[in-house]
N, C-alpha and C positions, 0 to 999 in steps of 0.2 A: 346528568349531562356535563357538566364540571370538572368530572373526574373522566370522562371519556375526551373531552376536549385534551387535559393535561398528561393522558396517558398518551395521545396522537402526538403532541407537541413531542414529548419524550421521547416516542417512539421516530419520528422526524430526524432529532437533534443525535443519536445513537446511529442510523440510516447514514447521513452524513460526514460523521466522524468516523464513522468504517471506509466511503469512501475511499478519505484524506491517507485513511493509513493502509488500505488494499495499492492506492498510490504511490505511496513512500515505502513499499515492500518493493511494488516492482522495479521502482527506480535501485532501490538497493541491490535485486537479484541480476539486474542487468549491468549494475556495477561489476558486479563480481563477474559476471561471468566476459563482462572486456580483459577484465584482468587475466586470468584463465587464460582465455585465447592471447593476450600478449606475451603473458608466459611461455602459451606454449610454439608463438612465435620466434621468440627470444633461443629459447632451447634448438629450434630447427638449423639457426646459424652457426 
């Protein structure tokens, strides 16, 4: 029982942290791609 508790918790703590960082992908892809489209504003002038 011990060990299925401590594998939940783990499996929890890994669930979470993915989250965090499926988070901080998207914010980064969406970074890039303002930039992109500035560029490619930039370029139309």
């Amino acid at each position: 029982m011990r060990k299925i508790v401590l594998l939940a918790a783990a499996a929890a703590a890994l669930l979470v942290s993915a989250c965090n960082t499926i988070e901080g992908v998207g914010r980064d892809v969406s970074a890039a791609g303002k930039a992109v489209a500035d560029t490619a504003k930039d370029a139309k002038k």
